[in-house]
Every structure is written in structure tokens, then in C-alpha cells.
PDBQT receptor file of N, H, CA, C and O in Angstrom, charges set to zero:
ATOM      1  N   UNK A   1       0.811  -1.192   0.000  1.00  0.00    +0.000 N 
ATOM      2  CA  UNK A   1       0.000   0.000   0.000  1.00  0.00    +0.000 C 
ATOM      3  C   UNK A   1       0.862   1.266   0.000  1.00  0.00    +0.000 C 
ATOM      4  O   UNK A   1       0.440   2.331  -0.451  1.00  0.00    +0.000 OA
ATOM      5  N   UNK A   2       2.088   1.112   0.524  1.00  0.00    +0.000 N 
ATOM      6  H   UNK A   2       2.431   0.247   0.891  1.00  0.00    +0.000 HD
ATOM      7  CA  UNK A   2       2.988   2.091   0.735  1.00  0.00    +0.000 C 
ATOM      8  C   UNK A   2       3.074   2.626  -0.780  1.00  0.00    +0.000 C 
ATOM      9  O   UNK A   2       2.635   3.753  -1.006  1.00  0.00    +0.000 OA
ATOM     10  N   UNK A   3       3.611   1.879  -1.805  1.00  0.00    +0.000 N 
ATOM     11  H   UNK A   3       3.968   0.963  -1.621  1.00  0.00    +0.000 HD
ATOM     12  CA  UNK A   3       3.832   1.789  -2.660  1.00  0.00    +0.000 C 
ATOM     13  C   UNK A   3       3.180   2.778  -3.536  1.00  0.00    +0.000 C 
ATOM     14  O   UNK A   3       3.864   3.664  -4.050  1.00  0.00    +0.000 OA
ATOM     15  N   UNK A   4       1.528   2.674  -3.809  1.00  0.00    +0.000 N 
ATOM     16  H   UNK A   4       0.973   1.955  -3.392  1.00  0.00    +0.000 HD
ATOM     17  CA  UNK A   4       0.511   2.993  -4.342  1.00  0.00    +0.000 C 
ATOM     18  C   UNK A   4       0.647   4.381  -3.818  1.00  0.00    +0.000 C 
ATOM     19  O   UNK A   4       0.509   5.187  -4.739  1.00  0.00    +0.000 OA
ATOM     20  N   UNK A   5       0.883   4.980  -2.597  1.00  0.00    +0.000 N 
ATOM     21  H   UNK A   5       0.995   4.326  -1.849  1.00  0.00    +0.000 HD
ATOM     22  CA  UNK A   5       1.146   6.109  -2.056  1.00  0.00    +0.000 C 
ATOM     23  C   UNK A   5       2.145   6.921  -2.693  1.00  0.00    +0.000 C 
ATOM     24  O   UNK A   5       2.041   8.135  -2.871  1.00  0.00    +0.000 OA
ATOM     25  N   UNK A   6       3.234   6.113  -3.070  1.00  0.00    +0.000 N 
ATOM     26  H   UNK A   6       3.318   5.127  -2.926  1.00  0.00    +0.000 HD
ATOM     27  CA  UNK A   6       4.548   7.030  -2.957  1.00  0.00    +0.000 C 
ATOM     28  C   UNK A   6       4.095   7.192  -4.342  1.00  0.00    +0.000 C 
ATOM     29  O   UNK A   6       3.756   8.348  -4.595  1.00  0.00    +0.000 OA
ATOM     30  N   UNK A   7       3.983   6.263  -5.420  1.00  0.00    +0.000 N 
ATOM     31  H   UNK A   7       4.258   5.324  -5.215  1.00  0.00    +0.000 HD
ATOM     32  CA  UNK A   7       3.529   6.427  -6.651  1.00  0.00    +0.000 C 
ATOM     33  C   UNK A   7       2.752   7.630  -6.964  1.00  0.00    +0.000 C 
ATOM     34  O   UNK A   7       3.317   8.462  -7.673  1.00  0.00    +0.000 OA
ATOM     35  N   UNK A   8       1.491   7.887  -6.544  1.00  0.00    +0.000 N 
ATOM     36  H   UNK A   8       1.032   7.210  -5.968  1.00  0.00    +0.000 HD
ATOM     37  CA  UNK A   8       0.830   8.785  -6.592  1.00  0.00    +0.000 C 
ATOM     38  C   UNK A   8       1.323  10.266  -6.597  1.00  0.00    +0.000 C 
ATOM     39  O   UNK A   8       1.136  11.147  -7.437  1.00  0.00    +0.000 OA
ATOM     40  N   UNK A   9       2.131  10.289  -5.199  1.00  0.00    +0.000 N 
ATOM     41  H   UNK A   9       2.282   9.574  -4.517  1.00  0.00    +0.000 HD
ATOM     42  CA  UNK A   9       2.828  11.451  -4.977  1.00  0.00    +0.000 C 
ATOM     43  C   UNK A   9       4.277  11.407  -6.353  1.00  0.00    +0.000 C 
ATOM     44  O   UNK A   9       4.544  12.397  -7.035  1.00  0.00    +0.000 OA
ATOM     45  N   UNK A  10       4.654  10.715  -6.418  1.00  0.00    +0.000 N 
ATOM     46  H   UNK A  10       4.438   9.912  -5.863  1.00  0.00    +0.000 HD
ATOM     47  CA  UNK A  10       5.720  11.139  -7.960  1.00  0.00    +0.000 C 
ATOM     48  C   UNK A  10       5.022  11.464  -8.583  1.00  0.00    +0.000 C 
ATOM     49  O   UNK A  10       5.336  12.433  -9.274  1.00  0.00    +0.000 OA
ATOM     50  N   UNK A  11       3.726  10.917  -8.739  1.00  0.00    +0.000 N 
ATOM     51  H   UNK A  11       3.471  10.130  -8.178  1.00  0.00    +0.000 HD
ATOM     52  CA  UNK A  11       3.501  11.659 -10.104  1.00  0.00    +0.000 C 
ATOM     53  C   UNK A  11       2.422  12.780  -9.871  1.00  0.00    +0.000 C 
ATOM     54  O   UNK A  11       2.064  13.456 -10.835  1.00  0.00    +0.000 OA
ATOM     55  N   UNK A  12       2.035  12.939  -8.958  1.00  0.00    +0.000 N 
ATOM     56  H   UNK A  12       2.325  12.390  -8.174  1.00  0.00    +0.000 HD
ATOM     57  CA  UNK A  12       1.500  14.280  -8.853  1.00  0.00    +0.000 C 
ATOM     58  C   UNK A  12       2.659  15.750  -8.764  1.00  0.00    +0.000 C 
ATOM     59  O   UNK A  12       2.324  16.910  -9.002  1.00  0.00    +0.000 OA
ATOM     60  N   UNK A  13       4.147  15.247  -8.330  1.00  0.00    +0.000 N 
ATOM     61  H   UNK A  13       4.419  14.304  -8.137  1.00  0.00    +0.000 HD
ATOM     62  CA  UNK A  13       4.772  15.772  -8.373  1.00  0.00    +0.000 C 
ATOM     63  C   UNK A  13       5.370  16.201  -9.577  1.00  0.00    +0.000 C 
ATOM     64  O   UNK A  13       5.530  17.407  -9.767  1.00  0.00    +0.000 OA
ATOM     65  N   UNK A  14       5.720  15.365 -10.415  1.00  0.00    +0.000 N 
ATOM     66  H   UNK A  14       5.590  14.385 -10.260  1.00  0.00    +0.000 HD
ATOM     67  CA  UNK A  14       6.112  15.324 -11.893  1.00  0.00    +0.000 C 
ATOM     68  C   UNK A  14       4.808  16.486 -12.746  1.00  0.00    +0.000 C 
ATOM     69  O   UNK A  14       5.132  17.076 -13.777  1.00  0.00    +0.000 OA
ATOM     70  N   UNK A  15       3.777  16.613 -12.301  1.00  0.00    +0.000 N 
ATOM     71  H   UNK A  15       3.514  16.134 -11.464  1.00  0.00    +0.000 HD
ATOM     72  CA  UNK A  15       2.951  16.842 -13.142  1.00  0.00    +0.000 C 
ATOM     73  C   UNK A  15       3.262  18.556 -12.669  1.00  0.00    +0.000 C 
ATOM     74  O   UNK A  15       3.711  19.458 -13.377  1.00  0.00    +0.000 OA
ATOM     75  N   UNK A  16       2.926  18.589 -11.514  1.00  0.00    +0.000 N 
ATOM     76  H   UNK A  16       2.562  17.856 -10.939  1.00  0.00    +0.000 HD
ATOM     77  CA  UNK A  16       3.481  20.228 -11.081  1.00  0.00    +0.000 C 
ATOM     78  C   UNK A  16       4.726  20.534 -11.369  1.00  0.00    +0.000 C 
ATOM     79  O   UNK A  16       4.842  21.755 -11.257  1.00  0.00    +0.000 OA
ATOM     80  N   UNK A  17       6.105  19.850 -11.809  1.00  0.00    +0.000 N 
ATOM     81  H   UNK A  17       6.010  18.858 -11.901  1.00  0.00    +0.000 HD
ATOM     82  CA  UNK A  17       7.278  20.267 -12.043  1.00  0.00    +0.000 C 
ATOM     83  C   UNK A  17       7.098  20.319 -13.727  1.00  0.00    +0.000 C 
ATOM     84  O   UNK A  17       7.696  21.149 -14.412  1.00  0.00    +0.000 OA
ATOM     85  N   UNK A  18       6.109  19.221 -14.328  1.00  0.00    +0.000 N 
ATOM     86  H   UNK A  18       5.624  18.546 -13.771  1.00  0.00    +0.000 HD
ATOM     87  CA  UNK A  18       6.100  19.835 -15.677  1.00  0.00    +0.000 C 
ATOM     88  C   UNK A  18       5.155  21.071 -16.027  1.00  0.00    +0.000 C 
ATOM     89  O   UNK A  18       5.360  21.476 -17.172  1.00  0.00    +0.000 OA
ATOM     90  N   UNK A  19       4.180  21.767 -15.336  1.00  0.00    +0.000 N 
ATOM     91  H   UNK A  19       4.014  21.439 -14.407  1.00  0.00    +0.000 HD
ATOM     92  CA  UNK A  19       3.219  22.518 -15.149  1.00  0.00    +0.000 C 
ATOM     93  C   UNK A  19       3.650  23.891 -14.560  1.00  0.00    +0.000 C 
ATOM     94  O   UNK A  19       2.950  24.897 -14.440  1.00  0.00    +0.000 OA
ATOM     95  N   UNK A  20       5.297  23.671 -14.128  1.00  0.00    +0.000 N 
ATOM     96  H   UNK A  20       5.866  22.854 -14.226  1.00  0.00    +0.000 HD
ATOM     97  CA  UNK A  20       5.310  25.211 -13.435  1.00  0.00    +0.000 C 
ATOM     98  C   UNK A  20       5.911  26.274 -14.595  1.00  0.00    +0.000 C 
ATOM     99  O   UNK A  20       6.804  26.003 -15.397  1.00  0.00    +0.000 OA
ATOM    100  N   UNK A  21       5.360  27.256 -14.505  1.00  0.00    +0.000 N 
ATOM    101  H   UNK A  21       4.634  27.476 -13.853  1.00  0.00    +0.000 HD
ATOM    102  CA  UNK A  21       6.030  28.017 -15.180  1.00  0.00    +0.000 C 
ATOM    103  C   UNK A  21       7.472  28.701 -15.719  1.00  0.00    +0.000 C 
ATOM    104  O   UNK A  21       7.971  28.935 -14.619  1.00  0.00    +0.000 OA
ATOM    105  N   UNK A  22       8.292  29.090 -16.528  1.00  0.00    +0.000 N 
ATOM    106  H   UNK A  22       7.886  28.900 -17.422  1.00  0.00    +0.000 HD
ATOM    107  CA  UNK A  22       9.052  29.047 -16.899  1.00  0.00    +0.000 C 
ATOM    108  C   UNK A  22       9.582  30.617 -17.534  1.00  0.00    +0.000 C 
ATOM    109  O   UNK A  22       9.425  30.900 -18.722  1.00  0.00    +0.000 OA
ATOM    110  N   UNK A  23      10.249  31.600 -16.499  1.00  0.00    +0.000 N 
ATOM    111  H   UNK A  23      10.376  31.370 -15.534  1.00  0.00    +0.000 HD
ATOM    112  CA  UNK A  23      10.568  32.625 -16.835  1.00  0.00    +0.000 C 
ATOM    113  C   UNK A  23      11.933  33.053 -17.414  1.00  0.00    +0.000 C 
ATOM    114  O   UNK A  23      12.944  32.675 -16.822  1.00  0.00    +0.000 OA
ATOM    115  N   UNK A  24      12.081  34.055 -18.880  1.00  0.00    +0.000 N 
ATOM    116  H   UNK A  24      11.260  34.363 -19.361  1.00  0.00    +0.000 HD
ATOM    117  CA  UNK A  24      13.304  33.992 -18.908  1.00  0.00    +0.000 C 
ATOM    118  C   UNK A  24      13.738  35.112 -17.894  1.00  0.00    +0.000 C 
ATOM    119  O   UNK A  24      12.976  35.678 -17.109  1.00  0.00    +0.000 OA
ATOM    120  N   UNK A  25      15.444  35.403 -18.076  1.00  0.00    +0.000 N 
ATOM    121  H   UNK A  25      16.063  34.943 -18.713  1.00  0.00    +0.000 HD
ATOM    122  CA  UNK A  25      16.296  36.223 -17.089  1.00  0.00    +0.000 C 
ATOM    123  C   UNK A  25      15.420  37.740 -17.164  1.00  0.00    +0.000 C 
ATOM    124  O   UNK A  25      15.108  38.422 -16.189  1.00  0.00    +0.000 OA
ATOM    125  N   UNK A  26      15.114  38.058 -18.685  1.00  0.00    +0.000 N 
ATOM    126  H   UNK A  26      15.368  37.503 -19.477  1.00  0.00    +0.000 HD
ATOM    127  CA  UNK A  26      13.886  39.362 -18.725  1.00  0.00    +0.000 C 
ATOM    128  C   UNK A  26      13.078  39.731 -18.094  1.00  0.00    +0.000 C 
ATOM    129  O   UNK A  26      13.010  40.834 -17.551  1.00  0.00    +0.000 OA
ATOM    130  N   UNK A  27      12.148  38.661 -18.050  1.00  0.00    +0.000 N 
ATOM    131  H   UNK A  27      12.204  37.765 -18.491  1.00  0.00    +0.000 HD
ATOM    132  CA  UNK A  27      11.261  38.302 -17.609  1.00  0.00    +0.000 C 
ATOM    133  C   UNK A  27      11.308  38.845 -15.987  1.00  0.00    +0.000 C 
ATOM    134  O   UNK A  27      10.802  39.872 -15.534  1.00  0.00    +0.000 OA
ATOM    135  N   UNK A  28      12.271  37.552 -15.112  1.00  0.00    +0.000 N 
ATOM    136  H   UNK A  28      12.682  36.718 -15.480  1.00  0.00    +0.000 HD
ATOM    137  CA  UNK A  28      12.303  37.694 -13.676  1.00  0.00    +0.000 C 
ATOM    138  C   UNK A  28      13.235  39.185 -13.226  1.00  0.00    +0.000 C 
ATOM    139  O   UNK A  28      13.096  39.698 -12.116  1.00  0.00    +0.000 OA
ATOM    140  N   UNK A  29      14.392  39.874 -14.526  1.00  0.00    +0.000 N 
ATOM    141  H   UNK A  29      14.505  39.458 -15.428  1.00  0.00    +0.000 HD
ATOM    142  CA  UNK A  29      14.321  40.818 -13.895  1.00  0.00    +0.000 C 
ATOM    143  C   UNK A  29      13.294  41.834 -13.579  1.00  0.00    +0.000 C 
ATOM    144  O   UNK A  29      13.189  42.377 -12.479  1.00  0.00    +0.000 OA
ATOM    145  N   UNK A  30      12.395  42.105 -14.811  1.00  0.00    +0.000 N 
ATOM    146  H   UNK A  30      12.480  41.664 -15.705  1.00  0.00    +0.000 HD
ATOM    147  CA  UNK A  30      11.324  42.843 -14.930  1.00  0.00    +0.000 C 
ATOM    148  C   UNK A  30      10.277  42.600 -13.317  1.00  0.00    +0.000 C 
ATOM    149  O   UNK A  30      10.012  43.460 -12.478  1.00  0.00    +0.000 OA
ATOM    150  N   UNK A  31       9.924  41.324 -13.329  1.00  0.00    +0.000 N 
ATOM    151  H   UNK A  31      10.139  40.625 -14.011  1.00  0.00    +0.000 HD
ATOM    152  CA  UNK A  31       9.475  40.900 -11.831  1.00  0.00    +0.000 C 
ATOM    153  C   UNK A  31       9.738  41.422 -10.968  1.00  0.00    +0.000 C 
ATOM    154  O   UNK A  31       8.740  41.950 -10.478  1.00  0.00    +0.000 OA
ATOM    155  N   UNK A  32      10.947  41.675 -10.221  1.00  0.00    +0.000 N 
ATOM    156  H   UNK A  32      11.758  41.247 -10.619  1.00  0.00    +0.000 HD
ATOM    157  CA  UNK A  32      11.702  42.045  -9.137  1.00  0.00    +0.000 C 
ATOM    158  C   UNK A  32      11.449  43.809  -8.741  1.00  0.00    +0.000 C 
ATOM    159  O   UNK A  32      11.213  44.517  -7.762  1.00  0.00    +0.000 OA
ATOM    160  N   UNK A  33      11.746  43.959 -10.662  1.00  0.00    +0.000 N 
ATOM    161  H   UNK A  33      11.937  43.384 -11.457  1.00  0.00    +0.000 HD
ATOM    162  CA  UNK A  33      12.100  45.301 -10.299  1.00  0.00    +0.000 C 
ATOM    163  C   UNK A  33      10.691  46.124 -10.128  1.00  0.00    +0.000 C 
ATOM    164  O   UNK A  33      10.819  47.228  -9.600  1.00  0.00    +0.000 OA
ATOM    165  N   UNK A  34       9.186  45.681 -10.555  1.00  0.00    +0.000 N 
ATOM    166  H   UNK A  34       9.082  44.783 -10.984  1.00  0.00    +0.000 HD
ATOM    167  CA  UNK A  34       8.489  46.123 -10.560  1.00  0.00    +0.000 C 
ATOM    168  C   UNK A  34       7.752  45.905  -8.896  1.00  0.00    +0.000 C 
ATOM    169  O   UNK A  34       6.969  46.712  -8.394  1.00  0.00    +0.000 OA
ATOM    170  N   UNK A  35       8.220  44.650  -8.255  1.00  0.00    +0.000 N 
ATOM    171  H   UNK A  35       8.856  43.995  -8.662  1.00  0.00    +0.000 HD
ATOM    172  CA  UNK A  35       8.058  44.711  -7.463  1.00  0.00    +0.000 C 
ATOM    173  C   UNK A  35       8.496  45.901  -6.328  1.00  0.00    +0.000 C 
ATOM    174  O   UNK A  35       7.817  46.505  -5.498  1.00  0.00    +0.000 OA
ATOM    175  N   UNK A  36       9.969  45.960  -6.680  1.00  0.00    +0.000 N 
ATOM    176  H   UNK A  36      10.520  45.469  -7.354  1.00  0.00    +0.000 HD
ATOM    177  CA  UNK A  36      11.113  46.277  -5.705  1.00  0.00    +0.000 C 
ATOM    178  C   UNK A  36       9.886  48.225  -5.936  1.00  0.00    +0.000 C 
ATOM    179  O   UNK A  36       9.639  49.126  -5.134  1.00  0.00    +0.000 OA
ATOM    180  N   UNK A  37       9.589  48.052  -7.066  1.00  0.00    +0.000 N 
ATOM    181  H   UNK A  37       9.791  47.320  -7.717  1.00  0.00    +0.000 HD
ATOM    182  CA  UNK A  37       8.811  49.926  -7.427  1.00  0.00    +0.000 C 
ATOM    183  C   UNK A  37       7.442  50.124  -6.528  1.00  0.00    +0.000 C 
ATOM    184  O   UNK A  37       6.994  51.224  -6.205  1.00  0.00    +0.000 OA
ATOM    185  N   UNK A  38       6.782  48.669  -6.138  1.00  0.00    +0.000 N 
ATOM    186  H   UNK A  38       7.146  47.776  -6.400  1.00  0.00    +0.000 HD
ATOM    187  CA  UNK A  38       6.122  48.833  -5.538  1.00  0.00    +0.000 C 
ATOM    188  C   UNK A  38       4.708  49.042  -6.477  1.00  0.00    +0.000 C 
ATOM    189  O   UNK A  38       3.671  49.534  -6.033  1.00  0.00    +0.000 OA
ATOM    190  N   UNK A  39       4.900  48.563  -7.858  1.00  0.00    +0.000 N 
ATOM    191  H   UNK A  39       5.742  48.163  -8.219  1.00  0.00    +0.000 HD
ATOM    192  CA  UNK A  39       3.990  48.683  -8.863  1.00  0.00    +0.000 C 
ATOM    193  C   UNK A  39       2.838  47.793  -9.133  1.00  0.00    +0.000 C 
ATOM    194  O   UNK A  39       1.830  47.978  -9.816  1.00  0.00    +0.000 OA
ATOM    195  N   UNK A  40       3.366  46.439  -8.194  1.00  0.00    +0.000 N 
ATOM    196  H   UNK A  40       4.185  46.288  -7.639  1.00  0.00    +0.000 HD
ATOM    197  CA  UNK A  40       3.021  45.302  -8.177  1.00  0.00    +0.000 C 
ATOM    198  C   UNK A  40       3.576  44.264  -7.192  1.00  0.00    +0.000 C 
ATOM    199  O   UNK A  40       4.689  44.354  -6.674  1.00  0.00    +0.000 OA
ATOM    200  N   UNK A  41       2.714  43.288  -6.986  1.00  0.00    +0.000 N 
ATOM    201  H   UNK A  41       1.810  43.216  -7.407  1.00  0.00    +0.000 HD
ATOM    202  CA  UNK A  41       3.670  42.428  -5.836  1.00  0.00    +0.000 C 
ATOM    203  C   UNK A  41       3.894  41.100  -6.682  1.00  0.00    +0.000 C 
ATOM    204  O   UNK A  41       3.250  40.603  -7.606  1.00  0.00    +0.000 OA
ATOM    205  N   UNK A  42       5.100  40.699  -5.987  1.00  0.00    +0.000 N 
ATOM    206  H   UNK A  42       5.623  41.103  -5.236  1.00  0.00    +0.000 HD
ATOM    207  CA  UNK A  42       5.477  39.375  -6.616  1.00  0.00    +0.000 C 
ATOM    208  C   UNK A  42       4.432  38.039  -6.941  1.00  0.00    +0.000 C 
ATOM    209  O   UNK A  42       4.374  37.241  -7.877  1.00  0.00    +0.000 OA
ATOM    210  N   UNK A  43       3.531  38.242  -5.502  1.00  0.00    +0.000 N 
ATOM    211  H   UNK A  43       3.578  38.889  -4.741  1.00  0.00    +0.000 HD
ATOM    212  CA  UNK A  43       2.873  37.048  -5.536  1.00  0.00    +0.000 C 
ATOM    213  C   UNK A  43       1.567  37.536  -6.865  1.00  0.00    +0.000 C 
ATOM    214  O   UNK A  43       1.079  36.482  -7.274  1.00  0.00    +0.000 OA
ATOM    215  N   UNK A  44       1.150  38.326  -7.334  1.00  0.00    +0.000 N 
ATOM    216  H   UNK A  44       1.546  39.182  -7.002  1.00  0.00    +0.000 HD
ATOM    217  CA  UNK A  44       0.558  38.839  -8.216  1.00  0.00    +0.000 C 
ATOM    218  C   UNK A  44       1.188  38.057  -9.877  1.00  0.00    +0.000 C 
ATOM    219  O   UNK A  44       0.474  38.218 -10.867  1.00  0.00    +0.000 OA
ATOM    220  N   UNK A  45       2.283  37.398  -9.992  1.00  0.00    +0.000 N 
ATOM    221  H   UNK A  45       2.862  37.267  -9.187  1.00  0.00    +0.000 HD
ATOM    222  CA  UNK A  45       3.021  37.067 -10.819  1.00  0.00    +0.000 C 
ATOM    223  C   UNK A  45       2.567  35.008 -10.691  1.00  0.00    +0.000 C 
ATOM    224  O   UNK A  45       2.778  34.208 -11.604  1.00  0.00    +0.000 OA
ATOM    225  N   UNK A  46       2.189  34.796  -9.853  1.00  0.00    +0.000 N 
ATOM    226  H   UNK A  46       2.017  35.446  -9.112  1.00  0.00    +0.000 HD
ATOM    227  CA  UNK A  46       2.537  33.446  -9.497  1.00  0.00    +0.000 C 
ATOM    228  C   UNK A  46       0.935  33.030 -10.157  1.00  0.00    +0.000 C 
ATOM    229  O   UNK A  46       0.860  31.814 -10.332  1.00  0.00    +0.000 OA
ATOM    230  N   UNK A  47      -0.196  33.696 -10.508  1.00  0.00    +0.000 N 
ATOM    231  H   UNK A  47      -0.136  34.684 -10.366  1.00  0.00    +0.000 HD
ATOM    232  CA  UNK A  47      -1.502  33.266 -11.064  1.00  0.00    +0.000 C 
ATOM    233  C   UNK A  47      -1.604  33.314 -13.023  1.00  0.00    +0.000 C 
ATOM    234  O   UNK A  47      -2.640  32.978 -13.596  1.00  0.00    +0.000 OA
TER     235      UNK A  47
């Protein structure tokens, strides 16, 4: 049963590591800095 468990969790994991998003260096500087301006918040970026 253990088994069936851990299984599950790889691949629910696999599915969120292929599912997360993917920013270039542009991108995350632009992020930071708009944050750092107070224009926007980071977590505003994560939806």
C-alpha cells in the first residue's frame, strides 16, 4: 500500500514540475524590479 502512495505522490509531483512556469532572465528581472517599485507584488506574478 505504501507503494501505491509514494507512486501517486511522484507523479503528482512530476505533473506540477512539468506545469510550473518558466521565466526567462527578462522576464524575472522585470518581476523584481516592478516589485522592488512597488507597482506590483510578486505574488501577483505566481496566477
Amino acid at each position: 500500500m505504501m507503494r501505491k502512495k509514494s507512486s501517486a505522490q511522484k507523479t503528482i509531483r512530476d505533473i506540477r514540475r512539468a506545469t510550473r512556469r518558466h521565466y526567462s532572465a527578462e522576464e524575472k528581472t522585470r518581476i523584481v524590479l516592478e516589485g522592488l517599485r512597488g507597482e506590483t507584488t510578486i505574488a501577483d506574478f505566481d496566477s
